[in-house]
Every structure is written in C-alpha cells, then in structure tokens.
C-alpha positions in Angstrom: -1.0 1.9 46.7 -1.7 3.2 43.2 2.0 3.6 42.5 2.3 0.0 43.2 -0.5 -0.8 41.3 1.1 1.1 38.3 4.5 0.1 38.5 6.4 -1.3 35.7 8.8 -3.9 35.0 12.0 -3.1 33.7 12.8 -4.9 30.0 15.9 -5.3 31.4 14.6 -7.3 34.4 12.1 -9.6 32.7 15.0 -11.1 30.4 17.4 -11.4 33.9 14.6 -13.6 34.9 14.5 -16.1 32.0 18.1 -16.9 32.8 17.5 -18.2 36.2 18.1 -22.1 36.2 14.4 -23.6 37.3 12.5 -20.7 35.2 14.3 -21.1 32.2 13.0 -22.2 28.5 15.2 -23.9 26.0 16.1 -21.5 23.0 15.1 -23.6 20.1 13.4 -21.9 17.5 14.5 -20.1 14.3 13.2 -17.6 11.7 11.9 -20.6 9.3 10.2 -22.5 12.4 8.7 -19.3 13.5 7.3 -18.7 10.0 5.9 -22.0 9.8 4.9 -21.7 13.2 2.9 -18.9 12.6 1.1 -20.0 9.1 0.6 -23.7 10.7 -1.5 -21.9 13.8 -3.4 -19.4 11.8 -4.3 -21.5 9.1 -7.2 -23.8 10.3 -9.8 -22.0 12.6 -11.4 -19.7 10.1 -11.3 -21.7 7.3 -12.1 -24.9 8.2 -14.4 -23.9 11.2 -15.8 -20.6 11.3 -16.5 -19.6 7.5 -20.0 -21.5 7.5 -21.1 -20.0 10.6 -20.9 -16.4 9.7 -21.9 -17.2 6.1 -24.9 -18.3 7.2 -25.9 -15.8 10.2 -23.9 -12.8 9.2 -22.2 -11.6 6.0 -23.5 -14.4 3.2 -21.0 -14.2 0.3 -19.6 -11.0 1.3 -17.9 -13.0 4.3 -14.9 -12.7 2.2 -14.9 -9.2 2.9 -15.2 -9.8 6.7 -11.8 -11.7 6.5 -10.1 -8.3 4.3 -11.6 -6.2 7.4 -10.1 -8.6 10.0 -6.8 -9.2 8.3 -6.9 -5.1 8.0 -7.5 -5.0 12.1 -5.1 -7.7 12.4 -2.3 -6.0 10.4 -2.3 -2.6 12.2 -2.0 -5.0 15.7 0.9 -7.1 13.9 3.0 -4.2 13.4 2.6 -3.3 16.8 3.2 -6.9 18.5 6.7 -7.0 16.0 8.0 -4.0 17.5 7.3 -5.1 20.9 8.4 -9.0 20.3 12.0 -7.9 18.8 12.5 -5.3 22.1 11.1 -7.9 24.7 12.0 -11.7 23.9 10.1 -12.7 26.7 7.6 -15.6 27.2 4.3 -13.9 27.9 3.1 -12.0 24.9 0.9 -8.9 25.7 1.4 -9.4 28.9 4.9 -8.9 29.4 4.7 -6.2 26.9 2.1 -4.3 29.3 4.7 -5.0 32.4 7.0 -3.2 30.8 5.4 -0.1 29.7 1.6 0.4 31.5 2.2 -1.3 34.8 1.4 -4.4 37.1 -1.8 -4.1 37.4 -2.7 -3.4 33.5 -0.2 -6.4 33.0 -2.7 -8.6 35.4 -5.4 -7.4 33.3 -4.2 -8.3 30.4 -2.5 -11.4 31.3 -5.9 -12.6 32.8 -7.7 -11.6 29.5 -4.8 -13.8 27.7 -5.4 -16.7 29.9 -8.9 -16.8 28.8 -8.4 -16.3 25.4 -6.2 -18.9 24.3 -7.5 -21.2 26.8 -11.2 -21.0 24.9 -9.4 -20.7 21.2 -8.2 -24.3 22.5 -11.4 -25.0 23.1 -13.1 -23.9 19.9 -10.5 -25.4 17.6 -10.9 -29.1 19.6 -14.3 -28.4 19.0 -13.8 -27.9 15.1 -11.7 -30.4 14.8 -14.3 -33.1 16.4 -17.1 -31.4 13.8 -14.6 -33.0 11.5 -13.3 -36.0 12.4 -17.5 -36.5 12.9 -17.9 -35.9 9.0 -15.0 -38.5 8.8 -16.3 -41.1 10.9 -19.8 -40.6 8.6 -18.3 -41.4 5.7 -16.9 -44.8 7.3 -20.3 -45.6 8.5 -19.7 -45.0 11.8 -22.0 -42.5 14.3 -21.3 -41.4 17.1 -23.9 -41.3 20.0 -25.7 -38.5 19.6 -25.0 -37.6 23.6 -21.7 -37.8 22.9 -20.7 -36.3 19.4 -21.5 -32.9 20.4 -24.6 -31.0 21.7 -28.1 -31.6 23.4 -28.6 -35.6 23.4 -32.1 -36.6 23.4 -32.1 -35.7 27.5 -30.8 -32.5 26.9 -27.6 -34.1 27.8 -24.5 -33.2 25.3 -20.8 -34.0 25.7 -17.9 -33.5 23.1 -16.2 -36.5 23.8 -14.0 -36.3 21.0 -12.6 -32.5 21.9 -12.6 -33.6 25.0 -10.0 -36.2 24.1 -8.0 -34.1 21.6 -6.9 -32.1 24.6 -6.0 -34.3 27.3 -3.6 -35.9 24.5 -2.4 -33.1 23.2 -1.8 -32.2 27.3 0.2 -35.2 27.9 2.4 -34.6 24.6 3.3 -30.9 25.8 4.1 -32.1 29.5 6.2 -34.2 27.7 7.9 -31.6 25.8 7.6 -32.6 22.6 9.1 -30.6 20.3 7.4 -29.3 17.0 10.6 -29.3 15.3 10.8 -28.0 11.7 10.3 -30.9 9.7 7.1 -32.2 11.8 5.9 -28.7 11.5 6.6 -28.1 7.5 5.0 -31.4 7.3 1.7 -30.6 9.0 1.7 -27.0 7.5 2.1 -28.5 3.9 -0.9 -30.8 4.4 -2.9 -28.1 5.4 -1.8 -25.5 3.1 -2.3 -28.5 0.0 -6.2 -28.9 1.7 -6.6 -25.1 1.1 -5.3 -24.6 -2.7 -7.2 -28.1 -3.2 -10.6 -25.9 -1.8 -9.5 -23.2 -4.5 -8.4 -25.0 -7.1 -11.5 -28.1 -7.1 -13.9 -25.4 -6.0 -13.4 -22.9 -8.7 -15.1 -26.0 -11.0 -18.5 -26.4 -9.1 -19.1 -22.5 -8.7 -22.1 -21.4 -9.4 -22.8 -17.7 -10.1 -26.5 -17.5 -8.3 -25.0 -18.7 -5.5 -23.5 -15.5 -4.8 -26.9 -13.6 -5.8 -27.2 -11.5 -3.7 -23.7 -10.9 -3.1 -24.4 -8.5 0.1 -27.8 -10.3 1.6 -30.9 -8.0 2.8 -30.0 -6.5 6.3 -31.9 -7.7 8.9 -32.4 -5.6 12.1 -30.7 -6.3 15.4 -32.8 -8.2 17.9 -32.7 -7.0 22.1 -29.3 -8.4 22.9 -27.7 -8.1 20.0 -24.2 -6.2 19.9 -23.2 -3.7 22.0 -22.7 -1.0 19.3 -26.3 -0.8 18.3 -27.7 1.4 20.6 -24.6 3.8 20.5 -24.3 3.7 16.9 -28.2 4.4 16.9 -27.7 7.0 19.3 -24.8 8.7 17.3 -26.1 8.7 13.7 -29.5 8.0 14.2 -29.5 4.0 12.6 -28.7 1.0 14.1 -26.4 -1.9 12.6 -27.8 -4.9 11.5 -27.1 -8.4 10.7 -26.1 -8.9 6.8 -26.2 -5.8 5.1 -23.3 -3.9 5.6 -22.9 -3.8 9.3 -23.5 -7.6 8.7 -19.8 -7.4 7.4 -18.6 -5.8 10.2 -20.2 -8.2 12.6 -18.7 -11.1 10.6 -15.6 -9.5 10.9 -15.7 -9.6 14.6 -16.5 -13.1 14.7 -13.9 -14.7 11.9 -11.3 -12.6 13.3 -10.4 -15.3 15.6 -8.9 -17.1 12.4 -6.1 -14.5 13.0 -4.8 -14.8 16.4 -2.4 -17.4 15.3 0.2 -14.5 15.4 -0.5 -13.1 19.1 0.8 -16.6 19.7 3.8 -16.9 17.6 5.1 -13.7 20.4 4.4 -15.6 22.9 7.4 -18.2 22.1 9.5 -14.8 21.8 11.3 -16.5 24.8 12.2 -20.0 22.6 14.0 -18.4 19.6 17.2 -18.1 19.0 17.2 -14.6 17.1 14.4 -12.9 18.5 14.9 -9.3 17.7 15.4 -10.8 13.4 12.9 -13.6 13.8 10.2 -12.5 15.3 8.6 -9.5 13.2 9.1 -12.4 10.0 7.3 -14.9 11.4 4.5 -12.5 13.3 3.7 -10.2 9.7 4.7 -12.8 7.1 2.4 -15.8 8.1 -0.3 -13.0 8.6 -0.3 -12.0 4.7 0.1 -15.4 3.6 -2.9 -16.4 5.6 -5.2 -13.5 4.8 -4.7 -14.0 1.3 -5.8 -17.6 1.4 -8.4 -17.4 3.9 -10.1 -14.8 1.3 -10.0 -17.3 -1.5 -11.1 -20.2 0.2 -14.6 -18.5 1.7 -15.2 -16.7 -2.3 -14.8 -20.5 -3.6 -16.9 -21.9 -0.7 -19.4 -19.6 -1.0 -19.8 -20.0 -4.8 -20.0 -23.7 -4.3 -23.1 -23.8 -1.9 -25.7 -21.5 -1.3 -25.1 -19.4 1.7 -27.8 -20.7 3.6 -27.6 -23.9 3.6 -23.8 -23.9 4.5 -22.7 -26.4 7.2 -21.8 -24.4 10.9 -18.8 -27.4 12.1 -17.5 -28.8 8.5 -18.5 -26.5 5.9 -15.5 -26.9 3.3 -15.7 -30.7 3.6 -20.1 -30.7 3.6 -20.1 -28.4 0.5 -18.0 -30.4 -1.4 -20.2 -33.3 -0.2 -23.7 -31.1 -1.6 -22.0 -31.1 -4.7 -21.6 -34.8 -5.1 -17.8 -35.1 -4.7 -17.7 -37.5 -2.0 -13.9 -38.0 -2.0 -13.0 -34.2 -2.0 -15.0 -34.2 1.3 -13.0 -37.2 3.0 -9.8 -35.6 1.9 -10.6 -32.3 3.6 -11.7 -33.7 6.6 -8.5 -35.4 6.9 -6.7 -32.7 6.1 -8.7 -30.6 8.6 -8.4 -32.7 11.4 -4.6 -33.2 11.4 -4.4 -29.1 11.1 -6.5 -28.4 13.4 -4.8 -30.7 15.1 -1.5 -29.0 15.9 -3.5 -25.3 15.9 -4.9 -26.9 19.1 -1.5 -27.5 20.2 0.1 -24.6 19.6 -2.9 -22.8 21.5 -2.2 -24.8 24.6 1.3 -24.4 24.4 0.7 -20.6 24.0 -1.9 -20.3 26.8 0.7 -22.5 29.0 3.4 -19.6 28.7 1.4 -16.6 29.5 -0.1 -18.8 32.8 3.8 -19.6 33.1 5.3 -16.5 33.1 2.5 -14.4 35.2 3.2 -16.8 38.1 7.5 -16.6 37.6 6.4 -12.8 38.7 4.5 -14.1 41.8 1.1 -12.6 40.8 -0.5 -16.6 40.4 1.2 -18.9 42.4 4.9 -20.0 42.1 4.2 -23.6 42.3 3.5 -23.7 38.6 6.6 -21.3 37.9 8.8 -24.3 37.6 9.5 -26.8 34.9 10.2 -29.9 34.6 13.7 -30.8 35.5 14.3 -33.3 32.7 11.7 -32.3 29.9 12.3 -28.6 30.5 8.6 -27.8 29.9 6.3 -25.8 32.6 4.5 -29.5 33.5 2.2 -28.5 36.3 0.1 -25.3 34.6 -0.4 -27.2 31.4 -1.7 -30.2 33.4 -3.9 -27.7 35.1 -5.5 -25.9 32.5 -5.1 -28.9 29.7 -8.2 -30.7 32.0 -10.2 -27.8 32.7 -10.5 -26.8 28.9 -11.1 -30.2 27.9 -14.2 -30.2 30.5 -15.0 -26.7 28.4 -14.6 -28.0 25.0 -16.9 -30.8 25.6 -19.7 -28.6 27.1 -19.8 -25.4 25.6 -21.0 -24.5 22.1 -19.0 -23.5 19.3 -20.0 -20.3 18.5 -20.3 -19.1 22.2 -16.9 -19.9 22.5 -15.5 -18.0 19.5 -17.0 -14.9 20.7 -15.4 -15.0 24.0 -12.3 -15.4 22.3 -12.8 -13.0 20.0 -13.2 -10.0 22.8 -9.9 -11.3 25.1 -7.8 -11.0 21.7 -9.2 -8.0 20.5 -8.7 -6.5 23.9 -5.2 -7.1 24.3 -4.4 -5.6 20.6 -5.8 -2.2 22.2 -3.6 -2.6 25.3 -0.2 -3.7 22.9 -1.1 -1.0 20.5 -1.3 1.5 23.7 1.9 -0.1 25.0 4.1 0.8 22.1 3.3 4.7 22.2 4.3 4.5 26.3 7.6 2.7 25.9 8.3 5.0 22.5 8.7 7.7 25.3 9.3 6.1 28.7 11.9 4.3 27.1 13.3 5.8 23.5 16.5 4.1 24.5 15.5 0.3 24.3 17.1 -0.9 21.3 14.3 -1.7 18.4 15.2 -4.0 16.0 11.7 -3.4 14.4 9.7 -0.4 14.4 6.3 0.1 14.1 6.2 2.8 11.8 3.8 5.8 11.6 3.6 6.4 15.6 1.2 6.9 17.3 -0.5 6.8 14.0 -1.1 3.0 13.4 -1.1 2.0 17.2 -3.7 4.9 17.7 -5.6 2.9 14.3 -5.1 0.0 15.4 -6.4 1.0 18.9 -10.2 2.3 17.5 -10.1 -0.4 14.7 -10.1 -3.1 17.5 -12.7 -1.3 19.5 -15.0 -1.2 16.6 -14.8 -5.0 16.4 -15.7 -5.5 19.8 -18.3 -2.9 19.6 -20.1 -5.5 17.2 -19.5 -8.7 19.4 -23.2 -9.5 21.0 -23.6 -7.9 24.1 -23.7 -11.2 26.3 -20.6 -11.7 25.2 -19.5 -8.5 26.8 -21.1 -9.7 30.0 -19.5 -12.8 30.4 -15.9 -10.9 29.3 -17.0 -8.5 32.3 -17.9 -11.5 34.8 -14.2 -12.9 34.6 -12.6 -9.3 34.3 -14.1 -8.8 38.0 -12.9 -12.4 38.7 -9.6 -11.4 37.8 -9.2 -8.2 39.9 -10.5 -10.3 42.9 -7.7 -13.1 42.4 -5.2 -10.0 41.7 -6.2 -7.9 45.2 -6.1 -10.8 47.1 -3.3 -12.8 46.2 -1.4 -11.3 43.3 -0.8 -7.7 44.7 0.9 -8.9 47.9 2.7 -12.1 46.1 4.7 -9.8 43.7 8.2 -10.7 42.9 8.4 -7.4 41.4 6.7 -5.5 44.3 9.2 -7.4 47.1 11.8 -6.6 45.2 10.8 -2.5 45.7 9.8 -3.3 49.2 13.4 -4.6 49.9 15.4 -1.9 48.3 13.4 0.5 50.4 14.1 -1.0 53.3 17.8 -0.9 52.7 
C-alpha cells in the first residue's frame, strides 16, 4: 500500500495526458500575457485590501517592512515554482509538481490544500472588492442595508450580497470561456497600476511625519490563542512574540503575504502558454519584483497619510484619502480598486478551477468534472461547482478569517514545491530545465524554513481549521481517490500483463 501511496507520476505522462481530445486546454498565452497576467493578479489584494488591517492590528507603519519580509519569502518560493513551471507545463501548479517528484499521496495533499486556498483568496478578494464598491456607492448617496453590505445586521444576521454576486458573474463568464486576451488584460492592469502611482504620487503631498511616530509601535504581548509560534519560540529562547514590536512585523508578514500568491497562479496556466519552458519563469519572477516594489511604496505613503490607528480594515487607500479631505481621490480609487480587484477575483477562480480540473483528469476527484466543454473548451462543470459554493463563503465569512486560511494553504504548498525541486534534481537530473533554481538545495532548503516561520506566526485557530480540512482531505483521498487512480490502474494493468 505505501508504495502506492508514494508513487509518482512521470513528467513525461502528465504532458501525454493534456493531449487527449476531451481533457485538453487551448494553448493561448504568451510571455507578455503571462507578465501581465501575473502583475494584474498580484496587484490588488494587499494593497487595496489588506494594508489597513495589519496596520492597524499588527505592524503600524513598519507594515512596509512586512511586505519586504513577504516579497523576501515569496522570492525564494518563485525561483522554485520557475524551475518547476518550465520542466512541467502542466495545468495544476504544486500539485502536479508534487506528482511528479513526492508521490500521489503528497500530490492529494497538496492539491487539496490548493483547492482551498484559491478557493478562499476568491473569497477574500470579492469580499474587498464589495468593501469598495461600498465606499463607492457612499459617495453616490446610496447605502446599502446594513444585513446585506457585509457583517452582523441588527439580528445578528450578515450577508455580502455584493461578493456574493461578483462571483456567480465572474462564474458564468469563465464557463463561458472568456478569454482575458492581452489587450483586455493590459487594459485592466494599466488602470490598476495608474490607481497605485496615483496613491504614491497624491499621497506623498498629505504626509505627515507624526504619523509615522512611532515608526515600530510598542509590542504588545500575545493573548491565549494567539499564534502557534509563541509557546515554542517561548520555549526556545525564553520570550514570546508579540503583536507590533518586532515580531509584530513578522506576524504582519504572515498575513499581507497573501498579496503575493498572484504568481502560484500564473503556474497554474503553465498548461495555456505557448512557450512554457521561456515564458513562464518571466512572467512568475518579473511581476513578483514589480509588485513588491509598489506594494512597499503604497503602504509607506498610506501610512504617512493617516494615523495607523485609525486606518480603514475594507477600503483603506480610498478612506485615507477621504480623512484627508480629498473626496475625489477617494472615488477614483475605489473605481480603480473595484475593477482590479475585479479580474484578481477572476483569475483566482480560473486558477482554483485548474488545479480542481486537473486532480480529477487523474481520477483522484471524480472524472465527471474532468471534461470541458465541447464548444467553449473550458472545464464548465467544476467552476459551476465551486463558483456557488465560494460565493455562499464570501458572503458569510469575515475578511480577515479568510485571509489567514489562505495564507497557511499557500505557504504550505511553497514548503512542498521548494522540497519538490531538491527530489526531482536527483530522481530525475535528466529532465530538461529551461530554468534553474540556482543555489540547490540552498534556496529551496531557505525557502522551506522561511515559509514555516510565516506559518509559525499565523494564529493558532487558524492552524485548526487548516488541520480540520487536512483530515477532510485524507478521508475523501482513502475512500474514493486511492482506488479511482488513473495513475494507480494504469500500474495495476501493466502488472497484470
């Protein structure tokens, strides 16, 4: 059983399977789309979303450190996902990068982590972008019911209706395979990117200097449930982390990294691009510096513009322009917010819909959503599926619950990729490697403990609930994925001829 459990997936098979007729993807994507792909998904969930948030609870004005920590993490993982992208074009992402080098059952493990990470990063960007098109909709006059813009109505009853929305449209669009060709994309991406300088360049005026004071805030200790590093840090050294400070960084770090996962998608549409073994590593490590370097400016600016504490948690680029009595800077960040976040919802979805695609072409979820659509060429039935059960979660669950959970799956399946590239290096030195990570083990083994240290500060209920659909997962896997595999009756029938 264990070398069943354990076995691995031939590169050479995974890319025989894209060519089969009713599981194949159209090849549509080039190095500029996959640039543009990658900065137009990045760009939107940190800044516009998330900078507020762990302003306010964890970092202050040093959060612009937390993003140089996280873009850090997220380098070490990029280098690792380019090398495995350009050797494995294959729909799937970490997950078919596991198959090939640690086995089935890591692959499940990892695939089933994936599912749930860019199923809730849906979720939290809807969310975000309904915190905006709110702050929209206030400036028109127009409110919302308070039941329905959000959380906990006057009878405890609160439903994002507006998220909710966002992704049974955006689920309709991708069943019918619309395409985000390159002009539609450089469009969006140039709206967004114009939003951010605006934020920089507009910003650097109202900045005031004892808005910053104290640049590092007073660390506060931990409370009982706080992250899971505090007693083993304690127990280690002899101190426990806290929140601001310092540590405060770090824990900021671990939430505002979810602004960077825009690149664990772009290797996901491996499958879709022309040029894979070229494209790829471009589009995964260049949209990742641009992205870093602009995320860092925009938090300093914000930051300097409105005192830490009294930062808005859903809108707070558009609200501290607002605070600062520039009305119209607001509305024009809002827009530019919603339309971005717009297609980073999108592209999440889409990304989600391929790993959920590609884990049941291998028989370990059921086949029925293997195949896509005969005319539209899109897999139609899994992004039906899962586009109503995240809409459901976006409009129930809170924003900041969300980004944790998020948070862990990525930061988990860096570790797992990062550990995948020093296997194949020696199980199979003879794959061609159009990009390689360099420094191995060195920089997967960095990335490897820089990503555990990030989940390390995640709170510890957010552990739990990763835990709670880990177990989940092994369940479906031993009961219906184990004995469903393509790639384990493939073995069976060689055996028995």
């Amino acid at each position: 059983m264990s070398s069943t459990l354990f076995r691995t997936k031939k590169v050479e098979q995974s890319i025989r399977d894209t060519e089969e007729p009713e599981h194949a993807l159209k090849k549509s994507l080039s190095a500029l789309d996959l640039t543009v792909f990658g900065v137009g998904v990045i760009i939107g969930t940190g800044i516009f979303v998330l900078t507020g948030t762990v302003a306010k609870n964890n970092a202050g004005p040093a959060v612009a450190l937390a993003f140089v920590v996280a873009g850090v993490v997220c380098a070490l993982a990029a280098l690792c996902y380019a090398e495995f992208a350009s050797t494995v074009p294959v729909a799937g992402s970490a997950y078919t990068f596991s198959y090939a080098s640690l086995g089935e059952l890591p692959a499940w493990i990892i695939g089933w982590d994936l599912v749930l990470e860019f199923a809730l990063g849906t979720a939290v960007v809807a969310v975000g972008w309904s915190g905006y098109i709110a702050s929209l909709l206030d400036n028109a006059g127009i409110h919302l019911p308070e039941a329905l813009s959000g959380r906990d109505g006057a009878d405890g009853f609160g439903f994002d209706i507006l998220a909710a929305l966002l992704v049974l449209v955006l689920t309709g669009i991708l069943v019918l395979g619309t395409k985000l060709s390159a002009r539609v994309t450089s469009l969006v991406v140039a709206i967004k990117v114009t939003v951010v300088l605006t934020v920089i360049v507009a910003g650097a005026f109202f900045i005031e200097g004892d808005n910053y004071d104290p640049f590092i805030p007073k660390s506060q200790a931990v409370e009982a449930g706080g992250s899971l590093q505090a007693p083993l840090i304690q127990l280690m050294f002899g101190w426990a982390p806290s929140n601001f400070g310092v540590m405060g960084i770090f824990t900021a770090a671990s939430v505002v990294f979810f602004a960077f996962i825009g690149f664990d998608v772009v290797a996901t549409a491996a499958e879709e691009t022309r040029n894979p073994q070229r494209d790829m590593p471009r589009g995964i490590l260049g949209s990742l510096l641009i992205c870093t370097t602009l995320y860092v400016a925009v938090s300093i600016v914000v930051t300097g513009m409105q005192k830490y504490t009294d930062l808005s948690i859903t809108a707070p680029l558009a609200d501290a322009f607002k605070a600062t009595g520039h009305p119209w800077f607001a509305g024009f960040i809002s827009f530019g917010a919603a339309v971005g976040l717009t297609t980073v919802c999108m592209i999440l979805l889409l990304g989600q819909t391929r790993v959920f695609f590609a884990m049941s072409r291998d028989g370990l979820l059921p086949t029925f959503f293997s195949h896509v659509h005969p005319k539209f060429r899109t897999p139609h039935r899994p992004t039906i599926l899962l586009g109503v059960i995240i809409a459901i979660v976006a409009g129930f669950t809170p924003l900041s619950e969300l980004a944790e959970l998020v948070n862990i799956g990525t930061l988990f399946a860096f570790v797992v990729v990062a550990i995948g590239v020093i296997i194949l290096r020696k199980s199979r030195p003879d794959l061609p490697r159009a990009f390689r990570t360099p420094w191995v083990p060195v920089v997967p083994i960095l990335s490897v403990l820089a990503s555990l240290w990030l989940m390390l500060n995640l709170p510890a209920e957010t552990w739990l609930r990763f835990a709670i659909w880990m177990v989940l997962g092994f369940a479906v896997y031993f009961l219906y994925g184990r004995t469903h595999s393509r790639l384990n009756q493939r073995a069976e029938t060689e055996e028995a001829a």
